[in-house]
C-alpha positions as a LaTeX table, in Angstrom:
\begin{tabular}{lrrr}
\hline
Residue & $x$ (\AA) & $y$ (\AA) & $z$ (\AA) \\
\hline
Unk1 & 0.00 & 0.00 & 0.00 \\
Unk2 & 2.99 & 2.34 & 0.80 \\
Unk3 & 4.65 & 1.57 & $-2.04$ \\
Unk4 & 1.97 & 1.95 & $-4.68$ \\
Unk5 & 1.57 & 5.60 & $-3.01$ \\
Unk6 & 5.36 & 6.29 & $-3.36$ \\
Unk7 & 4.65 & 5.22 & $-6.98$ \\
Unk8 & 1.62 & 7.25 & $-7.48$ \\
Unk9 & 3.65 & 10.10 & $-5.98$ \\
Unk10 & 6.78 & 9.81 & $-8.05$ \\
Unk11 & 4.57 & 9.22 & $-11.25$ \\
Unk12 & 2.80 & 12.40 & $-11.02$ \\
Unk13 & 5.90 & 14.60 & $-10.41$ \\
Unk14 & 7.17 & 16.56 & $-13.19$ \\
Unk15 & 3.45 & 16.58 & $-14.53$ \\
Unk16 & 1.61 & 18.99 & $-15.40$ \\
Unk17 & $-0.84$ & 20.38 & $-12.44$ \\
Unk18 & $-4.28$ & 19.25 & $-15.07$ \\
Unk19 & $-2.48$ & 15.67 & $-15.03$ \\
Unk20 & $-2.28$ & 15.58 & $-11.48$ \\
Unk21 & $-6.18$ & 16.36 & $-10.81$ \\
Unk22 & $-6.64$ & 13.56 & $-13.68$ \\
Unk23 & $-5.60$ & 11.08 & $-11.50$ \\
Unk24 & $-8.10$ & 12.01 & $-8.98$ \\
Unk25 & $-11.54$ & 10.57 & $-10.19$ \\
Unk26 & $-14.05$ & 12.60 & $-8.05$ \\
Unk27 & $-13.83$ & 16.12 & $-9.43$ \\
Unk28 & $-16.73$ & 18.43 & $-9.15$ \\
Unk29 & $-17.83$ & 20.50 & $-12.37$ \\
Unk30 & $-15.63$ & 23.58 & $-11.23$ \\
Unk31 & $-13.08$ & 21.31 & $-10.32$ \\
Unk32 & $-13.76$ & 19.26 & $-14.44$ \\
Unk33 & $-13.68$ & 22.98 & $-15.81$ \\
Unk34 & $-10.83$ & 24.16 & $-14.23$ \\
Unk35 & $-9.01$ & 21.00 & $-15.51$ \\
Unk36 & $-10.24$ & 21.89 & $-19.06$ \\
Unk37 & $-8.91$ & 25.99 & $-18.62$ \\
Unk38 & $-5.30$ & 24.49 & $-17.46$ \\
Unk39 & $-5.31$ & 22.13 & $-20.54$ \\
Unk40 & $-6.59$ & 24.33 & $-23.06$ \\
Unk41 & $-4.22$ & 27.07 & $-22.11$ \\
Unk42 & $-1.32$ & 24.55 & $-21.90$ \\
Unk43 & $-2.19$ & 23.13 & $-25.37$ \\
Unk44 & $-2.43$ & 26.90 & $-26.55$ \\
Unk45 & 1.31 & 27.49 & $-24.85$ \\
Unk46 & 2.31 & 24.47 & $-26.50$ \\
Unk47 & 1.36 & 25.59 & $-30.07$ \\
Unk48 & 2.89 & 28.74 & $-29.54$ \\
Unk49 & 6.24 & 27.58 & $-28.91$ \\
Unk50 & 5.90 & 25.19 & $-31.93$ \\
Unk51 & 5.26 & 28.21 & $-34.61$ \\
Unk52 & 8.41 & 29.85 & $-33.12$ \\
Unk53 & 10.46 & 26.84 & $-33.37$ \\
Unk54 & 9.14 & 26.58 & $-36.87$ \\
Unk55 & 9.67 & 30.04 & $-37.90$ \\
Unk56 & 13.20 & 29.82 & $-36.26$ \\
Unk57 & 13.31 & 26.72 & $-38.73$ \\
Unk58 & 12.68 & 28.26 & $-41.38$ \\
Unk59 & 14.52 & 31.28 & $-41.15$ \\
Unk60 & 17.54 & 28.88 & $-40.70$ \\
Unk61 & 16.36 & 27.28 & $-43.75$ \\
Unk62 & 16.12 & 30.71 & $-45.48$ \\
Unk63 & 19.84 & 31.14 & $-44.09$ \\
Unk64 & 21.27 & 27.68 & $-45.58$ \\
Unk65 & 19.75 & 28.13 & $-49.36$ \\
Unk66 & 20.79 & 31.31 & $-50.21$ \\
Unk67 & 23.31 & 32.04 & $-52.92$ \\
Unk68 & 26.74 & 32.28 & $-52.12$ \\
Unk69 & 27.00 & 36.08 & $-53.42$ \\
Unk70 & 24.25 & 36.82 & $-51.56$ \\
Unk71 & 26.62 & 37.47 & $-48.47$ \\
Unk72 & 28.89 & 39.60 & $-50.95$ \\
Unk73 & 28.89 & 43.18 & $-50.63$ \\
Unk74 & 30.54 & 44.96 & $-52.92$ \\
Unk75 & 31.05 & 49.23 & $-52.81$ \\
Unk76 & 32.58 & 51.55 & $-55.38$ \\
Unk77 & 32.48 & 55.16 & $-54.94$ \\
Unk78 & 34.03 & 57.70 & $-56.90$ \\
Unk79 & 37.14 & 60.24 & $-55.12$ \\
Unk80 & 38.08 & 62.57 & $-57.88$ \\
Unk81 & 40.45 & 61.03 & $-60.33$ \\
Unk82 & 40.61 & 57.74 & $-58.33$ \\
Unk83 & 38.06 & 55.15 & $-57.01$ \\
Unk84 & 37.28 & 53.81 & $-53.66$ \\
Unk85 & 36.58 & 49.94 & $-53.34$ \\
Unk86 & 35.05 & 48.38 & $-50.51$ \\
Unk87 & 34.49 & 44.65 & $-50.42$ \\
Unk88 & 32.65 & 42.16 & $-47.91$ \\
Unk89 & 32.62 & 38.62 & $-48.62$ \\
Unk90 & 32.67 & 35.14 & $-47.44$ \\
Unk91 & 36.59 & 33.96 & $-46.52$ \\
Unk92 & 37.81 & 32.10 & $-49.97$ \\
Unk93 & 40.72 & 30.89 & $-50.95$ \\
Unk94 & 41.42 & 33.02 & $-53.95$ \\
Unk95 & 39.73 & 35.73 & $-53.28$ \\
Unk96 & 42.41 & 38.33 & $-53.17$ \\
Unk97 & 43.94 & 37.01 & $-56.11$ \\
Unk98 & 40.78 & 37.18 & $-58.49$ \\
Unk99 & 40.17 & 40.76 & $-57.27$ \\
Unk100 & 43.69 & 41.78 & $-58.52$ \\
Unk101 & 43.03 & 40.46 & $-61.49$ \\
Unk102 & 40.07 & 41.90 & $-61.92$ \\
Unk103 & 41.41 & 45.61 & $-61.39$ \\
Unk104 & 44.37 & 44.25 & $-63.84$ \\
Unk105 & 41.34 & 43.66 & $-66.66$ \\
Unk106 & 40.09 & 47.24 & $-65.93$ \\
Unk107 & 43.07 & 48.66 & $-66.58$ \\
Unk108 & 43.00 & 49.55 & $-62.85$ \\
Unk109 & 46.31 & 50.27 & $-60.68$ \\
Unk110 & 45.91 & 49.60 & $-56.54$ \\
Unk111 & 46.99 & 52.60 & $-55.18$ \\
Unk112 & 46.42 & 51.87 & $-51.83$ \\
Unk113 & 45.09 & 48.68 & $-50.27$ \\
Unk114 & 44.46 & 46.85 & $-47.18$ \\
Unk115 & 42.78 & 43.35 & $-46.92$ \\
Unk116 & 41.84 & 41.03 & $-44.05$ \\
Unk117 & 40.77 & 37.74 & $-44.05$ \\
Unk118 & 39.98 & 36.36 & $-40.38$ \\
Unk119 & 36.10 & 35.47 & $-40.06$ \\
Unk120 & 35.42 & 36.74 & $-43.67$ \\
Unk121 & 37.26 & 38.52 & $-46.52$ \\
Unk122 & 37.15 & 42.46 & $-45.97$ \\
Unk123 & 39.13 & 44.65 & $-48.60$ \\
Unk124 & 39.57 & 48.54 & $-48.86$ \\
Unk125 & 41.48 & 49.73 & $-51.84$ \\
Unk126 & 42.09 & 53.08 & $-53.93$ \\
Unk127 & 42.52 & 52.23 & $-57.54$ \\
Unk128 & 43.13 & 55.07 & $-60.26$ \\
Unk129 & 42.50 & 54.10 & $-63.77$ \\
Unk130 & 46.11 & 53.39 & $-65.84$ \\
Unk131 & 44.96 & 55.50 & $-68.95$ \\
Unk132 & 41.88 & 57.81 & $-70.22$ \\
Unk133 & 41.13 & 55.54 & $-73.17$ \\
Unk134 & 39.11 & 53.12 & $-70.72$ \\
Unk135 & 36.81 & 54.34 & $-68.04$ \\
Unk136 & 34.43 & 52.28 & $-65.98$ \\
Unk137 & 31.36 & 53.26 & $-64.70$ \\
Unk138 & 30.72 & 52.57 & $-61.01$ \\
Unk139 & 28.18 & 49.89 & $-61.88$ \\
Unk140 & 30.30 & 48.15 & $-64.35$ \\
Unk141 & 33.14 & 48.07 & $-61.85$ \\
Unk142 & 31.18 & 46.55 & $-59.07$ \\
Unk143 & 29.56 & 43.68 & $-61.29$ \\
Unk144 & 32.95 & 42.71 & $-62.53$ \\
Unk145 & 33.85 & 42.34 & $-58.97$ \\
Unk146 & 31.01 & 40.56 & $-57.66$ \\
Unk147 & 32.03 & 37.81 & $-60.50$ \\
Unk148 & 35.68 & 37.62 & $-58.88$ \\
Unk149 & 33.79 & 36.72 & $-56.15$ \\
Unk150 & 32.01 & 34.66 & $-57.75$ \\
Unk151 & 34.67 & 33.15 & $-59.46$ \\
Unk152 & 36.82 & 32.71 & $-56.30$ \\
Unk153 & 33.43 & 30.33 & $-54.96$ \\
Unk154 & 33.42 & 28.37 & $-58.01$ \\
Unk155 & 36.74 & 27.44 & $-58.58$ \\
Unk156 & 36.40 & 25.26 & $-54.89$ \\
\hline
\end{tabular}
């Protein structure tokens, strides 16, 4: 008898309080209805913590499947003669290389540069164009350096 109370005991710890008053089998109709509230509004908890894990899903999802160049960021700006290039992308291997070559297809000359590639590959340059005969807009510049980019994720 003791030990099927210890056992009823330990069974209904860790429950719920509406499971607990289940186990009791003379409730009055205040006591049923009260039972009812705690399970609806536990049921209603529980659904709201399931659309948040699922939006947190997908927004992972969201995260995983988009396009590598996507997390490239790529900013020209004109300073007088000369052009300022900011780039943010994901760390690659070749990265820096493709860039230089890149400028070298412009007809671009790095004036001044500084690159760092801990968490993800960050670049600053000044580039002045090597002659008058060629001149790049500011869109065409920053397209042919998103496809280094590109080009530096491919070639893995």
């Amino acid at each position: 008898m003791v030990v099927a109370r210890e056992q009823k005991k330990r069974a209904s710890q860790g429950k719920p309080h509406f499971l607990q008053n289940l186990t009791h089998f003379k409730l009055s109709n205040h006591e049923q209805s009260m039972v009812i509230r705690e399970i609806l509004l536990y049921i209603a908890m529980l659904k709201l913590e399931i659309e948040a894990l699922q939006r947190e899903y997908e927004d992972f999802k969201i995260i995983k499947r988009e396009p590598l160049h996507q997390f490239q960021e790529v900013r020209v700006e004109k300073l007088g003669e000369r052009f300022q290039v900011k780039i943010k992308s994901i760390k690659r291997e070749n990265n820096l290389v493709n860039i230089l070559e890149a400028f070298e297809e412009m007809g671009l000359s790095v004036a001044k540069a500084r690159a760092s590639c801990q968490d993800s590959f960050d670049m600053e340059a000044i580039v002045s164009p090597q002659s008058k005969d060629k001149l790049w807009s500011l869109d065409d510049m920053t397209q042919t350096l998103l496809k280094a980019l590109v080009k530096s994720s491919s070639t893995l």
